[in-house]
Every structure is written in structure tokens, then in C-alpha cells.
C-alpha positions in Angstrom: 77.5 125.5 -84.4 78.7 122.3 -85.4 77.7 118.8 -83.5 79.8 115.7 -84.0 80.3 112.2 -83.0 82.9 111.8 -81.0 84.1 108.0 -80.4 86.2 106.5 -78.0 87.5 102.5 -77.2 84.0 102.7 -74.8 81.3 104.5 -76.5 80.3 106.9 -79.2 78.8 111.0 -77.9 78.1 113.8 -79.4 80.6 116.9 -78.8 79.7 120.6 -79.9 82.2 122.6 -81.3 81.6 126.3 -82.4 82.8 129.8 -81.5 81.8 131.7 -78.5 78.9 132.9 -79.9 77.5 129.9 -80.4 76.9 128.9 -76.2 73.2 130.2 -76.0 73.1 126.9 -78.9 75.0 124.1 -76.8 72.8 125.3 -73.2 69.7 124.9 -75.8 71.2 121.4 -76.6 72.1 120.4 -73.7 68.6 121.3 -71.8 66.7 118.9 -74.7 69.4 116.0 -74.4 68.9 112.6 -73.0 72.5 111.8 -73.0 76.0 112.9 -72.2 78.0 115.6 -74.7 81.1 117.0 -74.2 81.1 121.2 -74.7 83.9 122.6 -76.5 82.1 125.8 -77.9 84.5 128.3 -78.0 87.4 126.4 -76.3 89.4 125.3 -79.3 91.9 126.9 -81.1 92.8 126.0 -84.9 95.2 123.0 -84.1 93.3 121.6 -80.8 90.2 122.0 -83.1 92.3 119.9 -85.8 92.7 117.4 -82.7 89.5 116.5 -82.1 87.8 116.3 -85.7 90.7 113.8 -85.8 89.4 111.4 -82.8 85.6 112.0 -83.9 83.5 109.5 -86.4 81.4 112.2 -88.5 81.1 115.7 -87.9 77.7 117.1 -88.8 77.6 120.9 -89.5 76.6 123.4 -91.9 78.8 124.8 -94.4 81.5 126.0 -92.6 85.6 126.0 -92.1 85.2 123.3 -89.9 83.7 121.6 -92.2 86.5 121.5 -94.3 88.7 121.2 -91.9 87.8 117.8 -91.1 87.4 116.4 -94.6 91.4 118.2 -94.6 92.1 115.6 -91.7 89.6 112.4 -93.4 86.7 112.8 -91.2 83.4 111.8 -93.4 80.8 115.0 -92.9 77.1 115.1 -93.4 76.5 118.9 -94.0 74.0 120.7 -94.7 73.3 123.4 -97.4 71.4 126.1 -96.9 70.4 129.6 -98.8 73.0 130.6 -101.4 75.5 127.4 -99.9 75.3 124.4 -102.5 77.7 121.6 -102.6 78.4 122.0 -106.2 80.5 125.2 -105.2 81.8 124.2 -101.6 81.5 120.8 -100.9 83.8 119.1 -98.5 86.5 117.8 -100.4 86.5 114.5 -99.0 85.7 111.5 -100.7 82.1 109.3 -99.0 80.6 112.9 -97.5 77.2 113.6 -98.0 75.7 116.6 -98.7 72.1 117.6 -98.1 70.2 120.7 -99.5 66.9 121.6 -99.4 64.7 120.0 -102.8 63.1 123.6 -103.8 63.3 125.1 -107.1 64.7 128.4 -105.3 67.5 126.9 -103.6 70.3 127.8 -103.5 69.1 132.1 -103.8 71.1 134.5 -104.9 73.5 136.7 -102.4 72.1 139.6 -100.3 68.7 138.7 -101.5 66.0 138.9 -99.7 63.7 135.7 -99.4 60.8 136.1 -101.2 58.9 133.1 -99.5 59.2 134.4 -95.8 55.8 135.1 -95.1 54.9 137.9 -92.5 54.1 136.0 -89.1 57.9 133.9 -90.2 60.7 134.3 -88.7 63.1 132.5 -91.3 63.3 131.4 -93.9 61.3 128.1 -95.3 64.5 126.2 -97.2 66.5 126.6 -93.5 63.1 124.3 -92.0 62.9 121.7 -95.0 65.2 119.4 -94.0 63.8 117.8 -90.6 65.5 116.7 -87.9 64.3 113.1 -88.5 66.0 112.7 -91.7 69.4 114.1 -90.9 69.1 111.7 -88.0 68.0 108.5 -90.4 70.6 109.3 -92.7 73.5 108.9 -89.4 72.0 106.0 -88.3 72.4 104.1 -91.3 75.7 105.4 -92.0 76.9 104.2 -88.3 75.5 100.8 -88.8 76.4 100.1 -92.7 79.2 102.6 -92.9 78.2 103.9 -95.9 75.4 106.8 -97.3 72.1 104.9 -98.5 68.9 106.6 -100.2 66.0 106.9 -97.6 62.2 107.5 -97.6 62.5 111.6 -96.8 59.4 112.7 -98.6 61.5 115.3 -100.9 62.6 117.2 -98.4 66.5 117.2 -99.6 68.8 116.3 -102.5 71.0 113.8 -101.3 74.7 114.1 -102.7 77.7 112.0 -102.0 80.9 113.7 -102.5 83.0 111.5 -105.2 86.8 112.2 -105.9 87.2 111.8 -109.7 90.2 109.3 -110.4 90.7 110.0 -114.0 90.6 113.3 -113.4 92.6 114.7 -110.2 92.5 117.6 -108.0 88.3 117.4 -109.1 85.8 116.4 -107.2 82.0 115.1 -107.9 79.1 114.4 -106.6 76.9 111.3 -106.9 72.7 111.6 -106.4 71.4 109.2 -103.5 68.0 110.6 -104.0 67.6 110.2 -107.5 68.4 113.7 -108.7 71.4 112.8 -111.0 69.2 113.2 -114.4 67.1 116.5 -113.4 67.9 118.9 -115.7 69.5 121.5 -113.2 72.1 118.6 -112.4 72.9 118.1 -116.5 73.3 121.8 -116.4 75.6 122.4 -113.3 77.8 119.2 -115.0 77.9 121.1 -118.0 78.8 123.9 -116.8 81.6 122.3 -115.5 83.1 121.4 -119.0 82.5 124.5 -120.8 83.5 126.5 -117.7 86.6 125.0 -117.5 87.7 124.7 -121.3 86.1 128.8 -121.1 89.0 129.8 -118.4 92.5 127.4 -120.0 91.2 127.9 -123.7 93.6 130.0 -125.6 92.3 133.0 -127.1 89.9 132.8 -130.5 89.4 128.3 -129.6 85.9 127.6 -129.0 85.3 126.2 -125.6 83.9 122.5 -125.2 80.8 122.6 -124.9 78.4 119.2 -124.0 75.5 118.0 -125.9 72.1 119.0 -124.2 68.7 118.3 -124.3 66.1 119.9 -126.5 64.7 121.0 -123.3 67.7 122.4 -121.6 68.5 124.5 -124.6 65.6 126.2 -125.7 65.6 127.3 -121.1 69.0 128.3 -121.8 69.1 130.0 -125.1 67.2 133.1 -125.0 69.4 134.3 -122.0 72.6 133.1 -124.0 71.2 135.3 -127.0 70.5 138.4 -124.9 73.6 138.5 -123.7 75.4 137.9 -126.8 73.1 141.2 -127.7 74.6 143.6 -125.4 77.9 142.6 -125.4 78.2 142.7 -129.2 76.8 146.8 -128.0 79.4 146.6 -125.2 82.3 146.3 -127.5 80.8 149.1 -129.8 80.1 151.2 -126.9 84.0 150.5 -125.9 85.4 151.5 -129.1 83.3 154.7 -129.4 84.6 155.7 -125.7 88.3 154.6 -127.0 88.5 157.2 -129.6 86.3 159.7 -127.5 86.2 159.3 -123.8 83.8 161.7 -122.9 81.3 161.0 -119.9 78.0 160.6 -121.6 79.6 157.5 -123.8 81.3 156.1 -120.4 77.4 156.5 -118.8 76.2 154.2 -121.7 79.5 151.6 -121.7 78.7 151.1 -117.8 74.8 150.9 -118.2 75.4 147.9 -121.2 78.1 146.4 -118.2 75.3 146.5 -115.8 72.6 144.8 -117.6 74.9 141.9 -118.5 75.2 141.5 -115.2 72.1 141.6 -114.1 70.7 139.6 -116.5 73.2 136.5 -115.7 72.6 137.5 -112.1 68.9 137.4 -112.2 68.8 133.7 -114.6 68.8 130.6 -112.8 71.3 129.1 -115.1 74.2 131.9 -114.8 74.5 132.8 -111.2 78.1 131.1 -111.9 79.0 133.5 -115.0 77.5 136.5 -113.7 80.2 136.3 -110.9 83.4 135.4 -113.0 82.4 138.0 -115.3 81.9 140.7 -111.9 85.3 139.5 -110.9 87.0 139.4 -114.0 86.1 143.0 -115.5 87.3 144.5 -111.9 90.3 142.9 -112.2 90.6 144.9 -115.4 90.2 148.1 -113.7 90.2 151.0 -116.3 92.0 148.8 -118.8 89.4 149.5 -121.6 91.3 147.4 -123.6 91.5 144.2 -121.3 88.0 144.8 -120.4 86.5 144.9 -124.1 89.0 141.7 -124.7 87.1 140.0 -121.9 83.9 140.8 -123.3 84.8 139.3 -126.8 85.4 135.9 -125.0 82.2 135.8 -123.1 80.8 136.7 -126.6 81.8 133.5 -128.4 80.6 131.4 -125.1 77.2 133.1 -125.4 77.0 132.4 -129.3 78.7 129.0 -128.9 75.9 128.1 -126.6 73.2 129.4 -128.3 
């Protein structure tokens, strides 16, 4: 369910918006309000719903097609990140939005994972109860009365990010730390990432892709997994040229076992969740093309020896 503020010439209330699903959620809000809301849960199609983001102040929701539906019509959002959502992948693209995820080393987790910090007598998990009410709510009201996104005393509960169109760069967006997370070393990686990844995907064939200077630190986490990798797809493409000239079922086993453990082994690091699925999505693309698939691994090769 997404709540927002709706505003009028005479006041400023909250309206709910959400599918049908969602009404056991707005008679829940409704019973623990003090003030007037307008219910629209399930009564709004795509262009009515379009309508009313347009006459509200700020929507605040989770990650969802609303969501981006109002920063589509320049509503500001305060959203909320939770589990495998982070802003870095799916923030509103919206210039002065603010994004809140939970400040855990674990977030965001990995898809179809289970969490393992849920303890028996729990019903959720905890990075869906880090983020209290209280801060969402002290974050709102200094945006309503200053109109714009200001660090607050929130105890480490969330990283704070505000969403940033980049001028020199268009059709990008980024996003800029209120909660003095800019210099942690996961945010110097994730902005890496995004020149390397980029360079990685328009780079002609054979050219090195850009890659930024890191820390000492930053490397030495990185560069075993970058070395692995390097590993077994240098025995990927040996595999693949073995099964080329002789494409009998025990050397197809092997070539999909190698696939595999690249996979898992950017799947299972906290600094190539982002890889791990370009390379799932690019080798299906391929399909049976040995060829196109064993080209494919000889450009993640170089990336993996560049970086290390």
C-alpha cells in the first residue's frame, strides 16, 4: 500500500492508494488515525491513479509502480527500500526524492533467499522493522516545512539518499548521502561499478573497460573474487572448445558445471550481485550458440583480469 499527502487550497491529508488487496491495510489505518484520509484502495485505474499523484504533495510508498509513476508526473517521493530493493537499481527517477534503506551490512539480500536473521518466535524479517515509524515521519516534517531533504538524528537506522539528476551526463541519475554514507566503501564500489559497467556493455570488442582508481582496501575485498573467476572462465573457454570439436554429453556436463560456479560465485559475493545477473541474462540470450556464449565469456575474462 502506498499513503500520500494529498493537498488542497484548505488543508493538507493523507489519502491511501493501493490495490484491492490492500483494504484489510487502509481499515488498519483508518482504526489508529486521528484525522481525516480519503480511501482510494482499489478504486483507481492507471490514468485516475495518474490524477491524483498529480494533485498530491509527496507520495510515500515502497518500491513500487506507483512509485514511479509519480516521479513520471513530478511528484517528490520518500520510499522506502526494503530486502533485495535498493535505490541504486530502482530509484525514482525524479530529481529531490529520497530514498531510505535499512543501514545493515545484509541489505539489500539476494533474490529467493531466505533471511538468515529471522529468528524462530519472528514473523519477518528484521531489515523490514529497522526503519521506525518516527523517522520516516521526521524526515516529512522537515521536508513540509523547509521543502527540502535534511540529515536527522535517526540512530543508524537508514541510509538516507537523495535522488540527483546528473546534468553533465543525461538520461543518468545519482544519488547524494544525507546520512553521511557517500565515502563507505560499498557506495565507492556501487559508483564504480557504474563506470566500468557501463564502458563493460558500449566498449567495442578487445578495448579494456574504464575502470576507477580504488582503495587499497576495496581491492584487496574485491580481488580474490575477481581472480577466481578469471580461473574458471579461462576453464570455461577450454571446456567450450573441447565440446566444439567433440560434443559429447560428459564434456557438455563439465562446460555447464564451470557455467554454474561462475555464477554462483558472483551470486554468492557481496560485490557482484550486479554481474552475476548480466552474465545469467546474457549467456541465455545466447541459447546454444557455443560460439556467442564462449565470446561472452572472453569479455567477462578481461573485466575480471582488468580488475584484478
Amino acid at each position: 500500500m502506498a499513503s500520500l499527502s494529498f493537498a488542497t487550497a484548505e488543508r493538507t491529508a493523507p489519502v491511501l492508494l493501493g490495490a484491492p488487496g490492500d483494504a484489510a491495510l487502509a481499515e488498519k489505518y483508518a482504526r489508529h488515525a486521528d484525522a481525516p484520509s480519503l480511501n482510494l484502495i482499489g478504486k483507481t485505474d492507471l490514468p485516475t491513479l495518474a490524477a491524483v499523484l498529480r494533485e498530491c504533495l509527496l507520495l510515500v510508498t515502497n518500491d513500487t509502480g506507483t512509485m514511479h509513476l509519480a516521479a513520471a508526473v513530478g511528484v517528490p517521493v520518500l520510499a522506502l527500500f526494503l530486502a533485495t530493493a535498493q535505490p541504486w537499481d530502482t530509484g525514482p527517477y525524479l530529481d529531490g526524492c529520497l530514498c531510505l534503506e535499512p543501514d545493515m551490512p545484509c541489505h539489500p539480500c539476494g533474490f529467493d533467499a531466505p533471511c538468515p536473521h529471522v529468528r524462530p518466535d519472528e514473523k519477518t524479517s528484521p531489515c523490514r522493522l529497522k526503519i521506525s515509524v518516527d523517522t520516516v515521519f521526521n524526515y516529512i516534517q522537515k521536508w513540509l516545512k523547509d521543502g527540502i531533504w535534511q540529515s536527522i538524528s535517526q540512530n543508524g537506522e537508514a541510509r538516507a539518499w537523495v535522488t540527483l539528476l546528473e546534468r553533465n551526463n543525461p538520461g543518468f541519475m545519482d544519488l547524494r548521502s544525507i546520512s553521511g554514507h557517500d565515502q563507505d566503501e560499498r557506495t565507492l564500489w556501487l559508483r564504480a561499478q557504474r563506470g566500468f559497467l557501463e564502458s563493460f556493455l558500449d566498449a567495442p570488442p578487445g578495448k579494456a573497460p574504464f575502470f576507477p582508481d580504488l582503495s587499497d582496501s576495496l581491492r584487496a575485498a574485491v580481488s580474490p573474487t575477481a581472480e577466481q573467476a578469471a580461473a574458471l572462465l579461462h576453464l570455461l573457454a577450454e571446456q567450450g572448445a573441447a565440446l566444439s570439436h567433440s560434443p559429447v554429453p560428459i564434456l557438455k556436463k563439465r562446460f555447464l558445471a564451470t557455467w554454474q560456479k561462475i555464477q554462483t560465485l558472483w551470486n554468492e559475493s557481496p560485490w557482484f550481485t550486479a554481474l552475476a545477473h548480466l552474465w545469467l541474462c546474457e549467456t541465455q540470450d545466447a541459447g546454444d550458440d557455443l560460439e556467442a556464449v564462449l565470446n561472452i565469456a572472453q569479455r567477462y575474462r578481461a573485466l575480471m583480469l582488468h580488475l584484478k
